[in-house]
VOLO-814555 format. One record per atom (N, C-alpha, C, CB): residue in one letter; chain; atom name; x negated, y negated, z negated. Coordinates in nm, 4 decimals, decimal comma. Glycine has a CB too. Example, Ala and Ser with C-alpha at 12.3 -4.5 7.8 and 13.67 -1.06 7.14 Angstrom:
<recs>
res:A chain:A atom:N u:-1,3190 v:0,5690 w:-0,7800
res:A chain:A atom:CA u:-1,2300 v:0,4500 w:-0,7800
res:A chain:A atom:C u:-1,3200 v:0,3300 w:-0,7800
res:A chain:A atom:CB u:-1,1308 v:0,4473 w:-0,9046
res:S chain:A atom:N u:-1,2850 v:0,2250 w:-0,7080
res:S chain:A atom:CA u:-1,3670 v:0,1060 w:-0,7140
res:S chain:A atom:C u:-1,2900 v:-0,0030 w:-0,7870
res:S chain:A atom:CB u:-1,4084 v:0,0598 w:-0,5725
</recs>
This chain:
<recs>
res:X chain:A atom:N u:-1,8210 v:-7,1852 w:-8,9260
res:X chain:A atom:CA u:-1,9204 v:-7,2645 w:-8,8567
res:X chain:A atom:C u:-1,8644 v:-7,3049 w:-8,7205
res:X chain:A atom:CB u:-2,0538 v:-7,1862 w:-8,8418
res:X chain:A atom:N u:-1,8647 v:-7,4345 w:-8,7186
res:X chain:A atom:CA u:-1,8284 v:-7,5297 w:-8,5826
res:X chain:A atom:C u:-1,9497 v:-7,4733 w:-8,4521
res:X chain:A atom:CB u:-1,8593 v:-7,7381 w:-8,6312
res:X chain:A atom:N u:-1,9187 v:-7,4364 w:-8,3280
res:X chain:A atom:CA u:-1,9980 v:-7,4549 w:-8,2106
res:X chain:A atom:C u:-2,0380 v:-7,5556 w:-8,1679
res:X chain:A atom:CB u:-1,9572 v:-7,4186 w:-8,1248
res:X chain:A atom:N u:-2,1135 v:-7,6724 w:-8,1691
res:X chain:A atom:CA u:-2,1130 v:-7,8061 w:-8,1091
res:X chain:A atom:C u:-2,1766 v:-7,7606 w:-7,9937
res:X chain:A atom:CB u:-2,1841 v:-7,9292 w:-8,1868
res:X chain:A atom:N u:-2,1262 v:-7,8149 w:-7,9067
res:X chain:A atom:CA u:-2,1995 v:-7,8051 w:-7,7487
res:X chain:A atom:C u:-2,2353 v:-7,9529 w:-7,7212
res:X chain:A atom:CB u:-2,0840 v:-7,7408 w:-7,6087
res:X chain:A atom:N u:-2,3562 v:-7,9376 w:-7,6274
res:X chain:A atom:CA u:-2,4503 v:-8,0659 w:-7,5403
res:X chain:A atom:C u:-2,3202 v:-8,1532 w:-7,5247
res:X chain:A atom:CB u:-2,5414 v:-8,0169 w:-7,3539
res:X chain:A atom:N u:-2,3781 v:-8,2990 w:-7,5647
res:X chain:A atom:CA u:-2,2183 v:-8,3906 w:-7,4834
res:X chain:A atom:C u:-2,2379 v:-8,3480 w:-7,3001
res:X chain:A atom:CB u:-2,2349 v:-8,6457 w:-7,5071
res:X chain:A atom:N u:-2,3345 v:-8,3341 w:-7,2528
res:X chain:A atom:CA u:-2,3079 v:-8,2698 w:-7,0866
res:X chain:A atom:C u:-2,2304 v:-8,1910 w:-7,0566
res:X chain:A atom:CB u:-2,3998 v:-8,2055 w:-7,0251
res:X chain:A atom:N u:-2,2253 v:-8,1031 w:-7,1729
res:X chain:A atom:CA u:-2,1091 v:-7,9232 w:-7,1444
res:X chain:A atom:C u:-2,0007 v:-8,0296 w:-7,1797
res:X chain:A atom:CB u:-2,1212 v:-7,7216 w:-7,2948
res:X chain:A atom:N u:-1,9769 v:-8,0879 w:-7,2850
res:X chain:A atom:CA u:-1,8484 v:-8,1556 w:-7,3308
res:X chain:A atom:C u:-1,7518 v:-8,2718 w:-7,2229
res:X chain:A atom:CB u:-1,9014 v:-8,2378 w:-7,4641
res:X chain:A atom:N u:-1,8754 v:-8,3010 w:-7,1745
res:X chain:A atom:CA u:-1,7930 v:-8,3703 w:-7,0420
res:X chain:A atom:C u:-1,7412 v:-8,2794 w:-6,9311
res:X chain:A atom:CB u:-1,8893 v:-8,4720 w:-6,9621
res:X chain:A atom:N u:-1,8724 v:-8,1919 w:-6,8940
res:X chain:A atom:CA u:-1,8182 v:-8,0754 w:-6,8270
res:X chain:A atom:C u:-1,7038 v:-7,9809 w:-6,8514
res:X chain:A atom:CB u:-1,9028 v:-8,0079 w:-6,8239
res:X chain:A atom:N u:-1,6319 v:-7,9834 w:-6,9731
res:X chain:A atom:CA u:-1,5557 v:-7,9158 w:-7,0455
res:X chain:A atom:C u:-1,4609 v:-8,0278 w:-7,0119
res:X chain:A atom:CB u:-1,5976 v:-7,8717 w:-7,1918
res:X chain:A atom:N u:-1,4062 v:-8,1593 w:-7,0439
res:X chain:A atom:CA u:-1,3405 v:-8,2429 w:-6,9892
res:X chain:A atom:C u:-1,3339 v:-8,2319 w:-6,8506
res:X chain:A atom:CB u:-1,3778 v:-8,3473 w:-7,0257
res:X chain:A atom:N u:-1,3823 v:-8,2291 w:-6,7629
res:X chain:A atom:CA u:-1,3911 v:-8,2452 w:-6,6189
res:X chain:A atom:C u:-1,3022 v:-8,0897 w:-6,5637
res:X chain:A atom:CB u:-1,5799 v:-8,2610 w:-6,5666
res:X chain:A atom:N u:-1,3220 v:-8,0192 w:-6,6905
res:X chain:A atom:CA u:-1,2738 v:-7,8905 w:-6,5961
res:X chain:A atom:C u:-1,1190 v:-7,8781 w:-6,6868
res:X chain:A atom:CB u:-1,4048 v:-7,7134 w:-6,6060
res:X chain:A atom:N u:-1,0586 v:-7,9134 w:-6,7604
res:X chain:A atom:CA u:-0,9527 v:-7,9510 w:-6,8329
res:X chain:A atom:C u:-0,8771 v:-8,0500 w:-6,7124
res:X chain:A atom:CB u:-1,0016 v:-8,0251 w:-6,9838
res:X chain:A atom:N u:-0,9285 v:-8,1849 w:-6,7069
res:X chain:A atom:CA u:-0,8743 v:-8,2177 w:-6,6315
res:X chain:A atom:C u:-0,8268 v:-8,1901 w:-6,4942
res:X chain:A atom:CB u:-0,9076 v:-8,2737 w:-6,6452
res:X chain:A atom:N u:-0,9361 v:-8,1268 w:-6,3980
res:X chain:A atom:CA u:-0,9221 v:-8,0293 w:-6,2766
res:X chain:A atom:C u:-0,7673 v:-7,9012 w:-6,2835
res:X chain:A atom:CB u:-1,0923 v:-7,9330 w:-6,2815
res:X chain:A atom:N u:-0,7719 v:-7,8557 w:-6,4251
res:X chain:A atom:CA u:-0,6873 v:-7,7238 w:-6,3858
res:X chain:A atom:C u:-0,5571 v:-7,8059 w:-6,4026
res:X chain:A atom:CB u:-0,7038 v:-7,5665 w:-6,4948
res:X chain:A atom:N u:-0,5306 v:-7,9244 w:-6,4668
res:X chain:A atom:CA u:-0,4414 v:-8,0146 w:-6,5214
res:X chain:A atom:C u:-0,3507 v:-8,0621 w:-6,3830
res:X chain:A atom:CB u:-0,5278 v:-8,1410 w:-6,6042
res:X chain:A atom:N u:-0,4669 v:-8,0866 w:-6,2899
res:X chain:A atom:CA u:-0,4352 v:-8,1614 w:-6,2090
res:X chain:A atom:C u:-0,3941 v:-8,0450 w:-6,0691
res:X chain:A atom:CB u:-0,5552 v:-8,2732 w:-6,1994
res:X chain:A atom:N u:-0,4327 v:-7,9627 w:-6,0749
res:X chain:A atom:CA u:-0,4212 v:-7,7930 w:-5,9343
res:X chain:A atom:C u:-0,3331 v:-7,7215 w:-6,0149
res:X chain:A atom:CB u:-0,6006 v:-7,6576 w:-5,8933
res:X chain:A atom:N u:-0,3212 v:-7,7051 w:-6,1452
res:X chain:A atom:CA u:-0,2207 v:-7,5845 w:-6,2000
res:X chain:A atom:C u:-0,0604 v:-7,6108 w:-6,1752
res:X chain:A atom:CB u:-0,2413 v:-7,5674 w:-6,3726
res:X chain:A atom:N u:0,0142 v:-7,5993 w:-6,0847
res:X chain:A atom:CA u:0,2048 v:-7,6069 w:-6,0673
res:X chain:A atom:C u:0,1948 v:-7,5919 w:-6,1657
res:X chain:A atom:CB u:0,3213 v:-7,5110 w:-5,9879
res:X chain:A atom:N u:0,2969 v:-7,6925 w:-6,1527
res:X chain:A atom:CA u:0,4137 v:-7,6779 w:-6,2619
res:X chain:A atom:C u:0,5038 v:-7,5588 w:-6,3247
res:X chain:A atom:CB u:0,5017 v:-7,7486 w:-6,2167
res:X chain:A atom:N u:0,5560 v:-7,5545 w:-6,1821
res:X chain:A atom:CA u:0,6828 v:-7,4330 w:-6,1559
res:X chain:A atom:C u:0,5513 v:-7,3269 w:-6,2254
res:X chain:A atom:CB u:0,7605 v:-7,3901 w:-5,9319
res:X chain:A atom:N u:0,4488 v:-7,2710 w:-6,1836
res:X chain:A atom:CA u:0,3572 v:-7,1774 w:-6,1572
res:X chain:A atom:C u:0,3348 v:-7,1560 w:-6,3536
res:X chain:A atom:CB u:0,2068 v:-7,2441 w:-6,0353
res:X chain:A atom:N u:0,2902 v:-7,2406 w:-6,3910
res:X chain:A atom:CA u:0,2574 v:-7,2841 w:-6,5291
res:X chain:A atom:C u:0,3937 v:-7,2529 w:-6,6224
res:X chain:A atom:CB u:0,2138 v:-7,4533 w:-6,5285
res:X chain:A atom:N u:0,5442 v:-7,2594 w:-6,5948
res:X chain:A atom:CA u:0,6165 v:-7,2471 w:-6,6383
res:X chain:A atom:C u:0,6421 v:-7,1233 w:-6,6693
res:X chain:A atom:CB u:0,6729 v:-7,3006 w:-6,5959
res:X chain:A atom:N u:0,6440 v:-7,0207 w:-6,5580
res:X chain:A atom:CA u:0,6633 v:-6,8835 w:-6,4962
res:X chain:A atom:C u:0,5536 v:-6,8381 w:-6,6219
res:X chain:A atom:CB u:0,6168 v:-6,8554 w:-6,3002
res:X chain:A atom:N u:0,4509 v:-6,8429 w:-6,5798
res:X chain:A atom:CA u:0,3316 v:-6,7949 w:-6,6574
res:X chain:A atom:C u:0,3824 v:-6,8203 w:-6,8299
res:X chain:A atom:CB u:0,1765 v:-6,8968 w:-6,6047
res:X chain:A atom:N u:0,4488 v:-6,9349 w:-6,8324
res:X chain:A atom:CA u:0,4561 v:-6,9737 w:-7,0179
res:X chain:A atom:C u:0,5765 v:-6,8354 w:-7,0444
res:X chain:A atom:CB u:0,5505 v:-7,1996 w:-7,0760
res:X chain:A atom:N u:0,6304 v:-6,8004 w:-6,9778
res:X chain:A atom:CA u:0,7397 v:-6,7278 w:-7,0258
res:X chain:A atom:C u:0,7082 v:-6,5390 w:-6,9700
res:X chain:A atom:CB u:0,8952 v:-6,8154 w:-6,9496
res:X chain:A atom:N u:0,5530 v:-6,5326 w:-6,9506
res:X chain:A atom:CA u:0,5502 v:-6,4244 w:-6,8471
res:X chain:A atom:C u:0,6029 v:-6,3156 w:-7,0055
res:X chain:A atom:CB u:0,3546 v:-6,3925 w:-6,7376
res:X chain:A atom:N u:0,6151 v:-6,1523 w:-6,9376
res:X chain:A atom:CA u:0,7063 v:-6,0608 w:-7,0120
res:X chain:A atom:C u:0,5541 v:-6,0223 w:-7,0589
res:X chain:A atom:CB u:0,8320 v:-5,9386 w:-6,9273
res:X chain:A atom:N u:0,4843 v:-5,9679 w:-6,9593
res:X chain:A atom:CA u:0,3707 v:-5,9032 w:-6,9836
res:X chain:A atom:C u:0,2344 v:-5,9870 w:-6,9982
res:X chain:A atom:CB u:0,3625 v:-5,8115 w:-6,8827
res:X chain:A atom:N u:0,1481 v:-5,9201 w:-6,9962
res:X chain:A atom:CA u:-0,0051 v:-6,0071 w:-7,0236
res:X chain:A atom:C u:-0,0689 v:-6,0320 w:-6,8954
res:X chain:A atom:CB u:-0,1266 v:-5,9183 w:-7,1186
res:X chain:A atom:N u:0,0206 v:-6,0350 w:-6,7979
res:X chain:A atom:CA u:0,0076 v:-5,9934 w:-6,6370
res:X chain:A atom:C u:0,0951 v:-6,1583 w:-6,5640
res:X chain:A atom:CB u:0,1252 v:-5,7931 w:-6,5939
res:X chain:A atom:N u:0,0632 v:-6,2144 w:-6,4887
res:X chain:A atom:CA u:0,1105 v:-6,3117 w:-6,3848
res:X chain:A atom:C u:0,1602 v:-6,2006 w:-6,2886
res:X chain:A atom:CB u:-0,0112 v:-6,4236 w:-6,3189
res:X chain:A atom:N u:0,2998 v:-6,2763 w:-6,2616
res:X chain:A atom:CA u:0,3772 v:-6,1879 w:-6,0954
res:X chain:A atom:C u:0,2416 v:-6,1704 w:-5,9975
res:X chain:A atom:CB u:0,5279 v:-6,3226 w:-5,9763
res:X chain:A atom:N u:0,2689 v:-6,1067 w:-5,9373
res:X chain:A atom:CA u:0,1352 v:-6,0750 w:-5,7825
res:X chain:A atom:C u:0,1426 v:-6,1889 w:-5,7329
res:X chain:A atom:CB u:0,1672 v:-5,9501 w:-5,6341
res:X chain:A atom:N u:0,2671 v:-6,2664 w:-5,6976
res:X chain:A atom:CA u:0,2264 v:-6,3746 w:-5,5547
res:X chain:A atom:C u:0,1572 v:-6,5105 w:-5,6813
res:X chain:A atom:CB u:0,4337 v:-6,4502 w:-5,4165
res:X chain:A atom:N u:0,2157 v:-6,5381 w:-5,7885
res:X chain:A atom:CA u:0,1296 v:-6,6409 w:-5,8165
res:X chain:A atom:C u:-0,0257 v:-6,6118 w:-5,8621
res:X chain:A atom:CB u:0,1968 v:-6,7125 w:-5,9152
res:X chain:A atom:N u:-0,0238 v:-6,4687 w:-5,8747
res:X chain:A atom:CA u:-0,1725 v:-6,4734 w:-5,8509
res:X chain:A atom:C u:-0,2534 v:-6,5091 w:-5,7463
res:X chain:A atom:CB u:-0,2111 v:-6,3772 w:-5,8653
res:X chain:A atom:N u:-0,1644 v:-6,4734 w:-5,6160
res:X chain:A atom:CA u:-0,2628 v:-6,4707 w:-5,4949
res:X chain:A atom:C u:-0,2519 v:-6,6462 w:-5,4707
res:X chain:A atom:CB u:-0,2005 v:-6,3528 w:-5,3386
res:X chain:A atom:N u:-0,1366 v:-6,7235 w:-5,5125
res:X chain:A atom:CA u:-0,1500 v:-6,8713 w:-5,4676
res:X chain:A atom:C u:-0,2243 v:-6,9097 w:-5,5818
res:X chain:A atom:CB u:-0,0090 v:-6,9629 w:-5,4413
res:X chain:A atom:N u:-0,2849 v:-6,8635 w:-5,6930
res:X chain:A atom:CA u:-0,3914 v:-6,9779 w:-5,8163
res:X chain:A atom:C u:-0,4697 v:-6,9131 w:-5,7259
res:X chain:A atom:CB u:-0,4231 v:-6,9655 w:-6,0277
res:X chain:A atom:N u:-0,5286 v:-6,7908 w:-5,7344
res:X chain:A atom:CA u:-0,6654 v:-6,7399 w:-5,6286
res:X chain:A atom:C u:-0,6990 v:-6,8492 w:-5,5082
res:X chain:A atom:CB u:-0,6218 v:-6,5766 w:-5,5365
res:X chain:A atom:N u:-0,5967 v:-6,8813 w:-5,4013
res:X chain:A atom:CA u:-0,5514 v:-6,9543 w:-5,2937
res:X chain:A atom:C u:-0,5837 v:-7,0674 w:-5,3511
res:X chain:A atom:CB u:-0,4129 v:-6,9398 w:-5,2451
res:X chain:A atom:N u:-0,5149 v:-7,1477 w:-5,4452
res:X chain:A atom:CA u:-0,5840 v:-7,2865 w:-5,5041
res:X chain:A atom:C u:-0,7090 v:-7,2941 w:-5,5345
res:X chain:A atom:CB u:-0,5336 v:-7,3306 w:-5,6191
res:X chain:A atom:N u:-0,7452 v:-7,2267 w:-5,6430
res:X chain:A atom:CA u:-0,9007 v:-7,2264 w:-5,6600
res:X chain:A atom:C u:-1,0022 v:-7,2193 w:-5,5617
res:X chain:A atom:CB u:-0,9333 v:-7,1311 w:-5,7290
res:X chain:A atom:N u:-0,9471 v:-7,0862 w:-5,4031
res:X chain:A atom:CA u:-1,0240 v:-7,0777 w:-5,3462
res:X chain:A atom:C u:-1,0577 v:-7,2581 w:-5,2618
res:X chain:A atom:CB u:-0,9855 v:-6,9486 w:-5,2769
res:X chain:A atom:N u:-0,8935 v:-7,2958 w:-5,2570
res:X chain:A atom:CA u:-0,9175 v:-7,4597 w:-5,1634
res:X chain:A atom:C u:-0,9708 v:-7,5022 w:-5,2244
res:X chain:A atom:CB u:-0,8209 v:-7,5675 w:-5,1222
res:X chain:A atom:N u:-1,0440 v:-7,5197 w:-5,3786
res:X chain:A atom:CA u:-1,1302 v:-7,6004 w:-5,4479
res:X chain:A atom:C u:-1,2327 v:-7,5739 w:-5,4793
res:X chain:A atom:CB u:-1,0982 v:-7,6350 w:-5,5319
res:X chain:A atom:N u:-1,2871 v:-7,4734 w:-5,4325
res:X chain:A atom:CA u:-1,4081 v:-7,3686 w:-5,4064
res:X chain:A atom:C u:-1,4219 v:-7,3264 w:-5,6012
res:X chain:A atom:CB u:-1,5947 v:-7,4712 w:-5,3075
res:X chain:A atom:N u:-1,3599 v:-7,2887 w:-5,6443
res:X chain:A atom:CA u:-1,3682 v:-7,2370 w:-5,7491
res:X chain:A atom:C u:-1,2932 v:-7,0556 w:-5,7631
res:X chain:A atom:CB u:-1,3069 v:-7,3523 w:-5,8326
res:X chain:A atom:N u:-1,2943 v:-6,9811 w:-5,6925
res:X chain:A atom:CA u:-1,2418 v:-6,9118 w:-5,7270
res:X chain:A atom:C u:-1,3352 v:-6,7980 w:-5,7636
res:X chain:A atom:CB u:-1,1535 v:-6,9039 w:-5,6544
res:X chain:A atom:N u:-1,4818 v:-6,8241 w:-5,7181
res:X chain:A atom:CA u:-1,5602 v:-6,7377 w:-5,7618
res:X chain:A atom:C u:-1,7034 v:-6,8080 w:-5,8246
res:X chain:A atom:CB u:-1,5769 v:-6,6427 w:-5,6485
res:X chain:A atom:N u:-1,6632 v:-6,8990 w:-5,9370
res:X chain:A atom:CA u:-1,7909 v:-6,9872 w:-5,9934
res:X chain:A atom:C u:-1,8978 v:-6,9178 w:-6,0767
res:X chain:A atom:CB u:-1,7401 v:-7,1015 w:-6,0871
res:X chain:A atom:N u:-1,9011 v:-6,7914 w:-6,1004
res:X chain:A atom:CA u:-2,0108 v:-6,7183 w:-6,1131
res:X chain:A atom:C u:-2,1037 v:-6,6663 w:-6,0319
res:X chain:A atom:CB u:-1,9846 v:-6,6462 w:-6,1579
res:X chain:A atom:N u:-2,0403 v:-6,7064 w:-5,9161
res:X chain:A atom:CA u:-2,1509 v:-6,6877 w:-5,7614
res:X chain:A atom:C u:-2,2563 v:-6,7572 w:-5,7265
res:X chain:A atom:CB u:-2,0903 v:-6,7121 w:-5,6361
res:X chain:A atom:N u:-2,3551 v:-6,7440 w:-5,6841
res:X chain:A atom:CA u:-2,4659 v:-6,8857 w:-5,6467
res:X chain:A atom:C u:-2,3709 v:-6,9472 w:-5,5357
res:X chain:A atom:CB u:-2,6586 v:-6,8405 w:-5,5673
res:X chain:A atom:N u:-2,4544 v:-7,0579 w:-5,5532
res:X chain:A atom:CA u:-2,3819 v:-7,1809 w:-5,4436
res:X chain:A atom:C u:-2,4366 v:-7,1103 w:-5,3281
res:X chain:A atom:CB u:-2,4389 v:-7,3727 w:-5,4531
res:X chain:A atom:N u:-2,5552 v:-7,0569 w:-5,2743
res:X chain:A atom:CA u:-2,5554 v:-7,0226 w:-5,1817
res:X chain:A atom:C u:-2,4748 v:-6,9257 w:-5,0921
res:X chain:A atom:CB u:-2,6335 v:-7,0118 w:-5,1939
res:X chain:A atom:N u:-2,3831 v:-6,8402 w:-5,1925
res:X chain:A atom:CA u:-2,2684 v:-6,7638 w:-5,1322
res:X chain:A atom:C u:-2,1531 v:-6,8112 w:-5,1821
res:X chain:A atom:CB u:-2,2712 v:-6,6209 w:-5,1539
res:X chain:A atom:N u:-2,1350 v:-6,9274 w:-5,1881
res:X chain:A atom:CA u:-1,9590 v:-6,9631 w:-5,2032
res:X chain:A atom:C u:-1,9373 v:-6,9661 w:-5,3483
res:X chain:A atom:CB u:-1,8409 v:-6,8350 w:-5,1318
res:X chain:A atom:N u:-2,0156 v:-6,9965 w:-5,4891
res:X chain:A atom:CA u:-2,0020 v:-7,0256 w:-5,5926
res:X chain:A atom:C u:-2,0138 v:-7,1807 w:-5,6096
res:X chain:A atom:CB u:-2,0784 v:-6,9499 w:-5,6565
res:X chain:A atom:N u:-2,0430 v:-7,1443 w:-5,7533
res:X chain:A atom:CA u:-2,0692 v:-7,2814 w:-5,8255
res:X chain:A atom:C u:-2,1720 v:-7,3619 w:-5,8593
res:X chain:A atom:CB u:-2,0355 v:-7,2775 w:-5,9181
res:X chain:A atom:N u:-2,2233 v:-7,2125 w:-5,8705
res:X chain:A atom:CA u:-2,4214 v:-7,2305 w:-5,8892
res:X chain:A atom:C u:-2,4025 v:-7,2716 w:-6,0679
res:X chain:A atom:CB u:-2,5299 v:-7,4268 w:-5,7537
res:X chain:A atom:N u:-2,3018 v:-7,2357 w:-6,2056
res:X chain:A atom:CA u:-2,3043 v:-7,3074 w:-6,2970
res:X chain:A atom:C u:-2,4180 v:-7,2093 w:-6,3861
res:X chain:A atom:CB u:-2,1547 v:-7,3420 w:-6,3496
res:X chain:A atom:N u:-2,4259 v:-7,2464 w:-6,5163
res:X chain:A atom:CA u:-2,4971 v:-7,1741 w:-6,5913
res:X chain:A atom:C u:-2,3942 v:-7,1464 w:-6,6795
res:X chain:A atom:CB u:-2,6183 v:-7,2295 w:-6,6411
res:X chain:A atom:N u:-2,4289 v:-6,9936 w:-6,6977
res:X chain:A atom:CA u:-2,3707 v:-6,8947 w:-6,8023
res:X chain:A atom:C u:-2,2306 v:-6,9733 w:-6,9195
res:X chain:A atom:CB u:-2,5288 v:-6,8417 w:-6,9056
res:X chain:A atom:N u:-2,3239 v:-7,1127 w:-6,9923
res:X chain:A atom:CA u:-2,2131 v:-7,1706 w:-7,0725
res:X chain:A atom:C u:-2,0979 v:-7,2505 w:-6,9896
res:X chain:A atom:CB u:-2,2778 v:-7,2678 w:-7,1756
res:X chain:A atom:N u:-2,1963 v:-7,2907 w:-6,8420
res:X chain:A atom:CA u:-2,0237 v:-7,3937 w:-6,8157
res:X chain:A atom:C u:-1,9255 v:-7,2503 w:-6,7343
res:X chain:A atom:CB u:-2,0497 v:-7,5966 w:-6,6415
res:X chain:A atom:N u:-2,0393 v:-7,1514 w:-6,6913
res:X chain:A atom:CA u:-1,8834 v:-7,0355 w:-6,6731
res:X chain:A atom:C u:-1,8174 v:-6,9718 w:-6,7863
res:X chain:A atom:CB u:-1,9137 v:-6,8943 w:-6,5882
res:X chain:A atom:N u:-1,8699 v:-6,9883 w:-6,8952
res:X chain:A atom:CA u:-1,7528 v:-6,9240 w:-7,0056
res:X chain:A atom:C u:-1,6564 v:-7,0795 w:-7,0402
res:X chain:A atom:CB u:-1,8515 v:-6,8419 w:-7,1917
res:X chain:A atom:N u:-1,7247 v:-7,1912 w:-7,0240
res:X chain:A atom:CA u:-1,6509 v:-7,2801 w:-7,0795
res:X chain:A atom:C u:-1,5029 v:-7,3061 w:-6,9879
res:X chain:A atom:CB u:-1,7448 v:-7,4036 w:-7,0950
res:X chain:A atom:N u:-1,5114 v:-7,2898 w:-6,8253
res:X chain:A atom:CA u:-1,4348 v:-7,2940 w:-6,7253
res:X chain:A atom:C u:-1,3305 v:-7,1815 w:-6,7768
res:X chain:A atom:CB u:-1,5119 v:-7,2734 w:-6,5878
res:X chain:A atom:N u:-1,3931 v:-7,0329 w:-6,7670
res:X chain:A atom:CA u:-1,3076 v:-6,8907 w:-6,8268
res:X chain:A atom:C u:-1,2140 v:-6,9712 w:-6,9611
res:X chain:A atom:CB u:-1,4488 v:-6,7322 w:-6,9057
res:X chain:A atom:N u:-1,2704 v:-7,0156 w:-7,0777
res:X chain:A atom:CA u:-1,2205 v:-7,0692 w:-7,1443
res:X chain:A atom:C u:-1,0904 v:-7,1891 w:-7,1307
res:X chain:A atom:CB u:-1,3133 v:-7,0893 w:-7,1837
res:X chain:A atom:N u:-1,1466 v:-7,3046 w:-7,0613
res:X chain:A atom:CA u:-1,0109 v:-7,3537 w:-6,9994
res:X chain:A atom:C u:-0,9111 v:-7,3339 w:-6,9249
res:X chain:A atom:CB u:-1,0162 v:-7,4153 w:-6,9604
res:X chain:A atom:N u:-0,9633 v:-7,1832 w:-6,8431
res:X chain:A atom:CA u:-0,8465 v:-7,1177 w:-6,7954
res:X chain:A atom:C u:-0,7462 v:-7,0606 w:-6,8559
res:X chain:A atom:CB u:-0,8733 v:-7,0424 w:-6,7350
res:X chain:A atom:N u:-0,7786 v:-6,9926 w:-6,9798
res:X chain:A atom:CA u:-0,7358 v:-6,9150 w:-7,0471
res:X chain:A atom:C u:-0,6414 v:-7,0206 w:-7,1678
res:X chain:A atom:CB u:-0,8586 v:-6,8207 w:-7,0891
res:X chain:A atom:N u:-0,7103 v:-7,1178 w:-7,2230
res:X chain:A atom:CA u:-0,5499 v:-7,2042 w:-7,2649
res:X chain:A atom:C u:-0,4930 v:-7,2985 w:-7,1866
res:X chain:A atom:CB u:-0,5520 v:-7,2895 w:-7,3905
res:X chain:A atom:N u:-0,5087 v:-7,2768 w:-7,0760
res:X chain:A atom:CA u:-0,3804 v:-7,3495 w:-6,9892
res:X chain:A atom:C u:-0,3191 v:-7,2438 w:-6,9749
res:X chain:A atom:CB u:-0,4002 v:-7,4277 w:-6,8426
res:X chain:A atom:N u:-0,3430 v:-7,0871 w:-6,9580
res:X chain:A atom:CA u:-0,2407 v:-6,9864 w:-6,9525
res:X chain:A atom:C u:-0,2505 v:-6,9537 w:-6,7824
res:X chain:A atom:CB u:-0,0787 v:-7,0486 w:-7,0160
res:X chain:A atom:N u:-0,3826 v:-7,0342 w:-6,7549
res:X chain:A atom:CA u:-0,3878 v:-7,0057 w:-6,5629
res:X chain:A atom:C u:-0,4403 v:-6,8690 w:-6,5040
res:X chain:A atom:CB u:-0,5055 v:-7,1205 w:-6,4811
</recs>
């Protein structure tokens, strides 16, 4: 059985594809394609943390009123999700 999601999540799901597309290095993305372990080195963790934080995404399960996203439950698994096959 297929999941179909709202075309809103589906754009939202586009929008956040394109976003990590466009903030994820190269170099950073490369490192990561070849990592040994299930683990990113420490410093490119702290510079994606550092990116996300300049794009106010590094904590989008937060309310907007403290430095989140303010999203609902599906667009934060859908975001977790596009993180996870870009390999970010």
């Amino acid at each position: 059985m297929e999941l179909r999601l709202d075309p809103d999540l589906e754009t939202f799901r586009k929008k956040v594809r394109g976003f990590i597309d466009r903030i994820f290095p190269a170099d950073m993305k490369e490192r990561q394609l070849r990592k040994v372990a299930n683990n990113a080195a420490v410093p490119d963790l702290l510079e994606w943390m550092r990116i996300l934080n300049a794009h106010g995404r590094s904590v989008p399960h937060w309310p907007e009123e403290h430095g989140g996203c303010g999203w609902t439950p599906m667009q934060l698994f859908i975001f977790n999700e596009e993180l996870y096959k870009a390999d970010a």
